[in-house]
C-alpha positions as CSV (number, residue, x, y, z in Angstrom):
1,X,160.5,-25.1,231.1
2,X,162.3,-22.7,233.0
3,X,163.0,-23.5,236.7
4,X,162.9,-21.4,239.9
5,X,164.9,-22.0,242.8
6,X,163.1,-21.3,246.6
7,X,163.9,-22.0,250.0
8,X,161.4,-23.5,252.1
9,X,161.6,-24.3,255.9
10,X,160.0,-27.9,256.9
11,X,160.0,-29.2,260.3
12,X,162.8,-31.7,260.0
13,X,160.8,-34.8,261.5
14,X,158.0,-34.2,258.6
15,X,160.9,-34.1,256.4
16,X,162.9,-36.9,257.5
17,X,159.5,-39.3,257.9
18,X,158.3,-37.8,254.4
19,X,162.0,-38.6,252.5
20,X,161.5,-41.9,254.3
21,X,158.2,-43.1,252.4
22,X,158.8,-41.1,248.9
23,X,162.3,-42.8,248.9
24,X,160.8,-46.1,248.5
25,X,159.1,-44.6,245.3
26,X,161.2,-42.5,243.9
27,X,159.6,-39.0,244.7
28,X,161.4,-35.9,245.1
29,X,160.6,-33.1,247.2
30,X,160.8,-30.7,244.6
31,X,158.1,-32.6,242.7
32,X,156.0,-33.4,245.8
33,X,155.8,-30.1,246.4
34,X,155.1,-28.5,242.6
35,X,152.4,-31.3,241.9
36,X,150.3,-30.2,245.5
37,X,150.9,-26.4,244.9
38,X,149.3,-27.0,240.9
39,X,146.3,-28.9,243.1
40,X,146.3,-26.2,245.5
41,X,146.1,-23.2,242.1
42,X,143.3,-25.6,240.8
43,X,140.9,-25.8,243.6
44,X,141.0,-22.2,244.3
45,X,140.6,-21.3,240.7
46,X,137.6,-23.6,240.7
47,X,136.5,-21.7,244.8
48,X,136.7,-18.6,242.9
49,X,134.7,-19.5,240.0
50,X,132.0,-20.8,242.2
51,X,131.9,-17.3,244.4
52,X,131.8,-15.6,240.7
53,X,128.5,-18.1,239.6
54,X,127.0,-17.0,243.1
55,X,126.9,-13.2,242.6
């Protein structure tokens, strides 16, 4: 799998409190952030299916 490199900006107290709880197990922000964006694709996939049913 190919990877993509982005900047993000995060409010550095989320980001220091959120390194502080994934440290303990083991999550990266780069994964964090790829696994909620693939639930985030999903539910709107499934939003738009619904609207698509509807009409």
């Amino acid at each position: 799998m190919a990877v993509s490199r982005h900047n993000i900006t995060l409010d550095p107290k989320v980001y220091e409190e959120f390194c502080r709880y994934a440290g303990k197990k083991g999550i990266k922000v780069s994964t964090w952030v790829n696994i909620k964006m693939k639930e985030f694709i999903e539910e709107e996939k499934m939003i738009e299916e619904m609207r698509k049913k509807r009409s």
